[in-house]
ROZAZA-845578 format. One line per 8 residues: number of its first residue (from 1); for each residue x, y negated, z negated of C-alpha. Coordinates in steps of 0.001 Angstrom, whole numbers, plus 524288, in hexadecimal, padded with zeros to 5 digits. Layout:
BEGIN
NUM> X,Y,Z  ...
END
This chain:
BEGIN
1> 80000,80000,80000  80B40,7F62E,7FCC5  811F1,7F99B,8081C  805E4,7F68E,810B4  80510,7E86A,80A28  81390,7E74B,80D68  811D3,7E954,81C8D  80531,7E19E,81C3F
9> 80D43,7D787,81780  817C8,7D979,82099  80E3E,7D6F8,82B42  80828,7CB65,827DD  8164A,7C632,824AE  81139,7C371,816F5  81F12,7C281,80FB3  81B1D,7BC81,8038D
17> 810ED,7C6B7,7FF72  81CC9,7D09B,803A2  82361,7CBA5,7F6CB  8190A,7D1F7,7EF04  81E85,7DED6,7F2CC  82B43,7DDBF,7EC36  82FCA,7DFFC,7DF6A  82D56,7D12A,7D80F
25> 83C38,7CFDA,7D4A3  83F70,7CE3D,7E3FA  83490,7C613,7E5A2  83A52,7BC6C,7D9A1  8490F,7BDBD,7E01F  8444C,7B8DC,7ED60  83E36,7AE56,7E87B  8496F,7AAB7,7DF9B
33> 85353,7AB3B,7EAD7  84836,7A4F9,7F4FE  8485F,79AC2,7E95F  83873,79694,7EDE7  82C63,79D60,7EC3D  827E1,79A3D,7FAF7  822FE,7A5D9,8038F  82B6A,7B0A7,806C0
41> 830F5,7B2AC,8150C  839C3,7B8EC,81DEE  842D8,7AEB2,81CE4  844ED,7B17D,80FA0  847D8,7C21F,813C5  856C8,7BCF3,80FB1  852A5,7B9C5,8018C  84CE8,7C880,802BD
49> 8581B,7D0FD,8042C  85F92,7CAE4,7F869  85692,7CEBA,7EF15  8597B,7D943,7E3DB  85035,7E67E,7E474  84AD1,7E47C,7F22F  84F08,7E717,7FF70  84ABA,7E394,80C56
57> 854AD,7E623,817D7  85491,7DF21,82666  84A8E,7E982,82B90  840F9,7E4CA,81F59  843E1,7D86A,8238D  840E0,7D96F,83233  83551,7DF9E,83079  82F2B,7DC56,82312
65> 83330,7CBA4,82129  83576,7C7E9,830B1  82BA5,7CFE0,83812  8225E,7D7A2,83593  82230,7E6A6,83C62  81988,7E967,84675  81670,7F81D,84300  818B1,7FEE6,83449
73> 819A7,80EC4,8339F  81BF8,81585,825E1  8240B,820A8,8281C  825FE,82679,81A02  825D9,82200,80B0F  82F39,827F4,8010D  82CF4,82646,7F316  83B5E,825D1,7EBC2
81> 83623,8250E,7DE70  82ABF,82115,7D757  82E20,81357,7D9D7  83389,8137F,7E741  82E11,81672,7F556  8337C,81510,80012  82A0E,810F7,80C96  83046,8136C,81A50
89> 82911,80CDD,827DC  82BA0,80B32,83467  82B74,7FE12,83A0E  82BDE,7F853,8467D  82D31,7E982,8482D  826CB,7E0C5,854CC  832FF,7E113,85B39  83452,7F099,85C5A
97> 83CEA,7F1A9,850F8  83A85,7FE4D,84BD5  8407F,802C9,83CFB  83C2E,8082A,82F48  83A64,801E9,821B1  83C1E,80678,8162B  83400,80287,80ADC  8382C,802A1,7FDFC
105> 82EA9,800A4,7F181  82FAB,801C1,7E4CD  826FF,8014A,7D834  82AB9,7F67D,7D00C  82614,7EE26,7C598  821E0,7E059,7C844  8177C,7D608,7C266  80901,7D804,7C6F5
113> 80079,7CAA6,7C66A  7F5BE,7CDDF,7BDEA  7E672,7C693,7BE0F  7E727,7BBE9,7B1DC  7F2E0,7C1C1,7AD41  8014F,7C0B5,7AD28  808F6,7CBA0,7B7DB  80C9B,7DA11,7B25D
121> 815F0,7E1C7,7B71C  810F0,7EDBC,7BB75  81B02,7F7D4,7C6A7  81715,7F634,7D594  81CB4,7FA8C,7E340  824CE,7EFB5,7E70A  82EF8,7EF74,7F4B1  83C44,7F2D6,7F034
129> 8427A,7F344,7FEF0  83D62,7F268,80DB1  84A1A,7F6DC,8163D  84998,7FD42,82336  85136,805D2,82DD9  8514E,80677,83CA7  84920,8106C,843B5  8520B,81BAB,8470B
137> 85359,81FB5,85444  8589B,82B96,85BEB  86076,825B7,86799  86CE5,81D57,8666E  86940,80F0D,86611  87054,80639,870E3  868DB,7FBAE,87550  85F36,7F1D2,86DD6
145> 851AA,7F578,86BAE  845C6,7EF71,8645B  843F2,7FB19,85DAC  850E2,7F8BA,856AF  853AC,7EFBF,84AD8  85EA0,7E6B1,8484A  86331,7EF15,83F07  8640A,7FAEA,84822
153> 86995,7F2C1,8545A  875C4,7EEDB,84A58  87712,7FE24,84852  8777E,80118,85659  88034,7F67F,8592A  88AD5,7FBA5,84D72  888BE,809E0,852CF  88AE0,803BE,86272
161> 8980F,7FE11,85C51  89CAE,809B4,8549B  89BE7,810CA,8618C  8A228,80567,86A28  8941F,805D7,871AB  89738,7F64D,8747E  8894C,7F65F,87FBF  880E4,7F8E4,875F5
169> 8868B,7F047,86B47  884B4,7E53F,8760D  877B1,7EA1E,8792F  87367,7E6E1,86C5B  87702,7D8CB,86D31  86EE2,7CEBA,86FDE  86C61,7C821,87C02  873D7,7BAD1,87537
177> 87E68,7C41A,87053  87FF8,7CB83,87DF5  880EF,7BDEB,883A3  88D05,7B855,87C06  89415,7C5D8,87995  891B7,7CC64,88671  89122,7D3ED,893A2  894B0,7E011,88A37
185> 8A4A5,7E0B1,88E78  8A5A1,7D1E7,88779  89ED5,7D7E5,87B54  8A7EC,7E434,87C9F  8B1E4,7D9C7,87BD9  8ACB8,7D345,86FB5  8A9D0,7DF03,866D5  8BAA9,7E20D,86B2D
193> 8BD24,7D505,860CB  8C312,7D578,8543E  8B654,7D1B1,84FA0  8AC6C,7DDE9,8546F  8B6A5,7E6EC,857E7  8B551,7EDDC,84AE7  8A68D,7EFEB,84DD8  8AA4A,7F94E,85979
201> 8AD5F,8064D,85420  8ACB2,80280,8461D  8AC98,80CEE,83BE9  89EB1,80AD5,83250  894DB,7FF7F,83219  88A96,7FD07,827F0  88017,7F09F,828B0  8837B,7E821,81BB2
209> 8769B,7E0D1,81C5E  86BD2,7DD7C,82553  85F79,7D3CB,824A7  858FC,7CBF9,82DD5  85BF6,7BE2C,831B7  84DF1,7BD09,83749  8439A,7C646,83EC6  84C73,7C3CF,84A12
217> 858FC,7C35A,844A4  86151,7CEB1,83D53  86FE3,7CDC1,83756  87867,7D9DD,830F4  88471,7DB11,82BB1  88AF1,7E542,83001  89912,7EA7F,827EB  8A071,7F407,832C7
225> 8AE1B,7FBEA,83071  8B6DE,7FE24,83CB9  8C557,800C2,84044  8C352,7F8E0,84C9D  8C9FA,7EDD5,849C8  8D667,7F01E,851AA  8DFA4,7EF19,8454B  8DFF1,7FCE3,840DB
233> 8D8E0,7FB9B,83494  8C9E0,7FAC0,8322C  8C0E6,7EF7A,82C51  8B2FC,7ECFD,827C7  8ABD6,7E195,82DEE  89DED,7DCCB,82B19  89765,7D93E,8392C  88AAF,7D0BF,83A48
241> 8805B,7D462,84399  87640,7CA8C,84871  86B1B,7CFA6,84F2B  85DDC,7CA01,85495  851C3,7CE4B,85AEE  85133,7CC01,86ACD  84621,7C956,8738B  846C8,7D52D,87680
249> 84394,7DAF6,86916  85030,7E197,86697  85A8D,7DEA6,85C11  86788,7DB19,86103  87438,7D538,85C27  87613,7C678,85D42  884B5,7C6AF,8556C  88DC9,7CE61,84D04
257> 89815,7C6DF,844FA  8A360,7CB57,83CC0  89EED,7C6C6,8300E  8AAB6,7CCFA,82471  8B4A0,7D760,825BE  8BED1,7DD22,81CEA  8CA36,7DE17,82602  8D4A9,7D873,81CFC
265> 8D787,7DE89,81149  8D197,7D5DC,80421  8CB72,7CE14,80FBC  8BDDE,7CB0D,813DE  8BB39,7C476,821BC  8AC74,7BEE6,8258C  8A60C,7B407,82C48  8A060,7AA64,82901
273> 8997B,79B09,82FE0  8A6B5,7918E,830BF  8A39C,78763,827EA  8A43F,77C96,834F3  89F73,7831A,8427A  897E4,78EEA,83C10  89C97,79915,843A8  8A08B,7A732,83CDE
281> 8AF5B,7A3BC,8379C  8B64B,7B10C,832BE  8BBCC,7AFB2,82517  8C490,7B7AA,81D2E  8C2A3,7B8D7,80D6B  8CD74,7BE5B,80613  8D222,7BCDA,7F7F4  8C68F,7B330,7F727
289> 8CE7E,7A90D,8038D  8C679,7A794,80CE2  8CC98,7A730,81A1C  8C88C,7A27F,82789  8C9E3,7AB53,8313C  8CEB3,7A671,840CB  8D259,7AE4D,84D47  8DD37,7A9D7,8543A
297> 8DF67,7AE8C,862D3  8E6DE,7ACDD,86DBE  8E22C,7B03F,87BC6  8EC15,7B838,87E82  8EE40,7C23A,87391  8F04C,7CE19,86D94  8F777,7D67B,86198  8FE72,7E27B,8620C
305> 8FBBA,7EAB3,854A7  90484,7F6DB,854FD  90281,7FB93,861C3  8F651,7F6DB,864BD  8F2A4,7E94C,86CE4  8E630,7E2DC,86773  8E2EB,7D9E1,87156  8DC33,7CE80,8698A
313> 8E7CF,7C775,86491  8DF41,7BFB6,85AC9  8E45D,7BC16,84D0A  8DA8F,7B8A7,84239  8DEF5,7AE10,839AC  8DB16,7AC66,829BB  8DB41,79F46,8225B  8D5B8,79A40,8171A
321> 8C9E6,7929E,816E1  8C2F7,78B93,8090F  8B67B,7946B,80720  8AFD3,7894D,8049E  8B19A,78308,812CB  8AB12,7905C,8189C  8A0C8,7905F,80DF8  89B95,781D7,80EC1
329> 89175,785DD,81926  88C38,79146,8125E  88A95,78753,805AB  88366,77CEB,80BD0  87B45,78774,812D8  87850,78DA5,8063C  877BC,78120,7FDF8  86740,780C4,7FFE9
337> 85E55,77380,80202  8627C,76947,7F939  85CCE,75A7B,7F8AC  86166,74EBB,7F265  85720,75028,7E770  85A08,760E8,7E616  867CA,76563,7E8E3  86AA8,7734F,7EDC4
345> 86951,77DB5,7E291  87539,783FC,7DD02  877F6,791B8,7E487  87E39,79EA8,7E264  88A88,7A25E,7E904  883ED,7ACD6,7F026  8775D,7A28C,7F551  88135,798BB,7F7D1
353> 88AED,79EBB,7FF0D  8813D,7A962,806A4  88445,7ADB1,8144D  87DD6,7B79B,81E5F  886A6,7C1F2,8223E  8947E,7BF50,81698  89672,7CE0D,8111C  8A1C9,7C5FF,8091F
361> 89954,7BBCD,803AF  89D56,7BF14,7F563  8ABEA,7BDE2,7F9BC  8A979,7B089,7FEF1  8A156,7AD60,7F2F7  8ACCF,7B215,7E979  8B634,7A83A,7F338  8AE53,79D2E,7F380
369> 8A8BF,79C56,7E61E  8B44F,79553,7DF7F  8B438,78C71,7E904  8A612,78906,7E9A0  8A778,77E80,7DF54  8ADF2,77502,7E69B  89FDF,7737D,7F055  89735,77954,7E787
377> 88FCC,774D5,7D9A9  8919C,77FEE,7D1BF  88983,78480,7C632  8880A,78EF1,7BDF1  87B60,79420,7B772  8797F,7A417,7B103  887A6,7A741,7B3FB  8863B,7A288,7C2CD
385> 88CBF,79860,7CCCA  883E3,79134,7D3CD  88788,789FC,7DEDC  88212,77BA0,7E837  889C3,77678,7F0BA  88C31,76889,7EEDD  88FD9,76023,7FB5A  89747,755ED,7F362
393> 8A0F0,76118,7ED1B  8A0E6,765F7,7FCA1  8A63F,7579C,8014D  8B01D,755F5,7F643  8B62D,763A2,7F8AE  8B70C,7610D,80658  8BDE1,754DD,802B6  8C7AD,75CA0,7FC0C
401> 8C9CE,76482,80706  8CD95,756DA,80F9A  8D4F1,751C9,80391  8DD11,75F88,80493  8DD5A,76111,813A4  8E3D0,753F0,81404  8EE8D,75763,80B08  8F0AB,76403,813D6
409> 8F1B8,75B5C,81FF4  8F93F,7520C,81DF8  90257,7555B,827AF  8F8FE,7549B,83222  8F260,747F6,82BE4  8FD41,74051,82C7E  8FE18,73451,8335A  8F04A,734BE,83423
417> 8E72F,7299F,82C5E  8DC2F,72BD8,822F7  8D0DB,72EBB,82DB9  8D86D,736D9,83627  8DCEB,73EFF,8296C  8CF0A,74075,8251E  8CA3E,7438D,83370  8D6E3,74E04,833F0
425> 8D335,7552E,827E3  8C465,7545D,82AD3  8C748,75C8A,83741  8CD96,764C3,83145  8C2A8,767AB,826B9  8B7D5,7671F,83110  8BA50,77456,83724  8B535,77BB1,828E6
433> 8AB73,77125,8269E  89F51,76CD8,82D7E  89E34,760E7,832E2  89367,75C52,82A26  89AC9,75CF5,81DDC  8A7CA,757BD,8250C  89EDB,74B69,82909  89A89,74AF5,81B16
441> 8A835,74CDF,81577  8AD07,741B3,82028  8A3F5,73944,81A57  8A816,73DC7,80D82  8B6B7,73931,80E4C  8B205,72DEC,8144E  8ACBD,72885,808FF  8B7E0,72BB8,800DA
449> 8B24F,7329C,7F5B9  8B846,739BD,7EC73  8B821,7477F,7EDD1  8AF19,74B9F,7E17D  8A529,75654,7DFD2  89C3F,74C1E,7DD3D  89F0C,74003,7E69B  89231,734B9,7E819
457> 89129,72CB0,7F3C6  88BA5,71D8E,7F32F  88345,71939,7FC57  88DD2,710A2,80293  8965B,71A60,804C8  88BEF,7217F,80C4F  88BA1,714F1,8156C  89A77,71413,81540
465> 89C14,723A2,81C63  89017,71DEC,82789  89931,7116E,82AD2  8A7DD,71A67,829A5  8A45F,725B2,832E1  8B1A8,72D7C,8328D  8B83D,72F8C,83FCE  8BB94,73ED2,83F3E
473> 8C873,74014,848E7  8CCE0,74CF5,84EF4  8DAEA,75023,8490C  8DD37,75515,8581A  8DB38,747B2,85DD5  8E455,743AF,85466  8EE52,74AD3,8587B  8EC30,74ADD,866A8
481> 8ECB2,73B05,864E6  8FA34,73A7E,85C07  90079,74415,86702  8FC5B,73C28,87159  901E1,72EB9,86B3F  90FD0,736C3,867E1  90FCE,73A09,874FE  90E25,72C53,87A91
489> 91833,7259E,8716F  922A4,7309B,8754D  9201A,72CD8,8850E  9226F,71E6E,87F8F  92DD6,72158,879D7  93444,72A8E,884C2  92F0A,71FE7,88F98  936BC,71410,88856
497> 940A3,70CBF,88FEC  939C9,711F0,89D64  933F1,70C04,8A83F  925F9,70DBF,8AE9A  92635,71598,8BB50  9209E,70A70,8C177  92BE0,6FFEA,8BEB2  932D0,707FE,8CA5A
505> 92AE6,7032C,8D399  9298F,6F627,8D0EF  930F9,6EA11,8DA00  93D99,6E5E8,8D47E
END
């Protein structure tokens, strides 16, 4: 009978009454973390799969929060205990999708609103789990079909690539993705890269974690172990698939990215958004220094190991980077809505610095927390740091960093005046920064204040940065002009004491 309710529910896309179904300490943790009482949605399916004691996996989410199945079969019902069943049905989804869910519920006790009285607690079937499986089927899979789910196209993909079948890991691409990566011999070439060269042939995969982005959209993380790496010794690397639903109803890949590996020892390497352009930007994390990783690559190169030729003569490059340079976008995207009247609330590490797709997100917690103070207003309640970041602390650190980068240059600053110095060192800091908070820091060292957690600005000093724009000048242009005026007064010099071509001719 409950389960009935549940898939009446399910079809009418009634999500609220859903919450009824669940055991009342999930529904009083999703509204703590949702921080409103306001109506429950598929938006919120994120909030969902955080929760303690419950557990509802990508297929739950496709086809129980994001759209609602076209046909419902139960195939069997297992009771575990006298507390447990387990309900199994086959489902089938509007776009041909075809899979089975598994039901889980449990008898628990939870608080029963009673006529002119106050709630008892009396035990009642309550959902415990909803997770599901692909349909199985007898022949091979090697093409996309809308019978297959995301979850099953990622499989056939990883079994394509542990077989070097290369056609039909490009025939489950989409069209987009066939566009930029193909005809099939380019992709060939592509998956031959340091990059995805460990996914063909590699030794054992296992999906990490899967959900759904939205009813169109589905993202795994995927951790893979292979020897193909061309350096004789083998490496684990967590691999990001992106996948969407076509016009065609069929589930194909729009990207995989290397997102962390462990192929240096006390090492981890990931990706994350570079702090200026926002592109993926590999990074290293060892013995809590992060590093910045960069390819360097000649056209024409290669390296002999032993008495082998690998023909990419690349070299990967590691230098250190401040944490909090990489993490200042992921803070002010995290920071929440704040108003002159309410300021942002104070965070958690893990809220503030969350990401989609960072297996080493409690390494990069553990480097970054020490630092966090210098951007951050810290404070502690139960035993707890909480965290806000505070865009004055953010200006007046940056101003440290100018105050240190022009100590570090002075070699290159010198001759230079005050402007040009400032405009030097600003390049310099623009290419981790965004150019937002370098116009705001510009304007910042305009005014000349003092570099305190805590600075004020007067209303005439506001007027003062509208009528002193600062001229930012390219370091580049400065050199190109200093070479061209050495190499003017060195002709003057070598032509003194000569005579103009043109005297030769003249009447005497």
């Amino acid at each position: 009978m409950l389960l009935q309710i549940l898939w009446e529910l399910v079809k009418s896309r009634d999500l609220d009454s859903m919450l009824a179904l669940v055991p009342d300490e999930v529904v009083d943790a999703l509204q703590q973390r949702k921080g409103t009482k306001n109506s429950f949605s598929a938006a919120d399916a994120a909030l969902l799969r955080k929760l303690p004691n419950f557990q509802l996996d990508s297929y739950a989410e496709r086809h129980i929060l994001f759209r609602a199945p076209s046909e419902v079969a139960p195939l069997s019902v297992l009771q575990v205990s006298p507390s447990k069943c387990v309900f199994r049905y086959a489902v089938s989804s509007p776009s041909g999708e075809q899979c089975v869910l598994s039901v889980v519920m449990s008898l628990q006790e939870g608080l029963t609103p009673q006529y002119g009285s106050s709630p008892i607690v009396v035990p009642a079937w309550r959902l415990a789990s909803i997770t599901g499986e692909s349909a199985s089927t007898d022949e091979p899979v090697t093409s996309p079909a809308p019978c297959l789910s995301p979850e099953a196209a990622v499989q056939a993909q990883l079994q394509a690539l542990k077989s070097d079948d290369l056609a039909t890991v490009f025939a489950f691409a989409s069209p987009g993705n066939q566009a930029v990566t193909g005809p099939l011999r380019r992709f060939t070439a592509m998956l031959a890269s340091p990059t995805y060269r460990p996914l063909v042939g590699y030794s054992s995969s296992e999906q990490q974690h899967a959900y759904m982005r939205s009813a169109d959209s589905y993202t795994t993380v995927v951790a893979i172990k292979s020897s193909n790496t061309g350096l004789g010794r083998a490496v684990q690397l967590m691999y990001g698939w992106e996948l969407s639903l076509c016009e065609d109803m069929t589930w194909r890949t729009n990207s995989v990215q290397l997102l962390s590996g462990s192929t240096l020892k006390g090492g981890v390497s990931f990706s994350l958004p570079h702090p200026r352009t926002g592109r993926p930007q590999g990074l290293l994390l060892t013995n809590g220094v992060l590093m910045e990783i960069q390819r360097f690559k000649q056209k024409h190169s290669s390296w002999f190991v032993g008495t082998r030729v690998i023909t990419d003569g690349g070299v990967y490059l590691c230098t250190p980077v401040d944490v909090l340079l990489v993490l200042l976008p992921v803070l002010e995207r995290n920071r929440g809505k704040a108003t002159a009247e309410s300021p942002a609330m104070f965070r958690c590490l893990e809220e503030l610095l969350a990401m989609d797709n960072c297996p080493c997100l409690e390494s990069i917690i553990q480097a970054a927390q020490p630092h966090l103070s210098c951007v951050c207003d810290v404070k502690e309640a139960g035993g707890d740091m909480y965290y806000r970041l505070n865009d004055r602390r953010v200006l007046a650190w940056l101003t440290c960093k100018v105050t240190h980068l022009t100590c570090v240059l002075h070699a290159q600053l010198a001759g230079m005046d005050a402007s040009h110095r400032q405009a030097y060192v600003l390049g310099f800091l623009s290419e981790y920064v965004s150019p937002a908070l370098i116009a705001q820091l510009t304007a910042h060292l305009c005014l000349g204040m003092p570099a305190a957690p805590e600075p004020t600005l007067q209303p005439h000093q506001l007027n003062s940065v509208e009528k002193r724009p600062v001229k930012v000048v390219d370091p580049k242009e400065i050199a190109r002009k200093r070479a061209a005026e050495t190499k003017e007064a060195t002709m003057r010099k070598f032509a003194a004491g000569t005579k103009k071509i043109s005297s030769f001719f003249t009447k005497k």
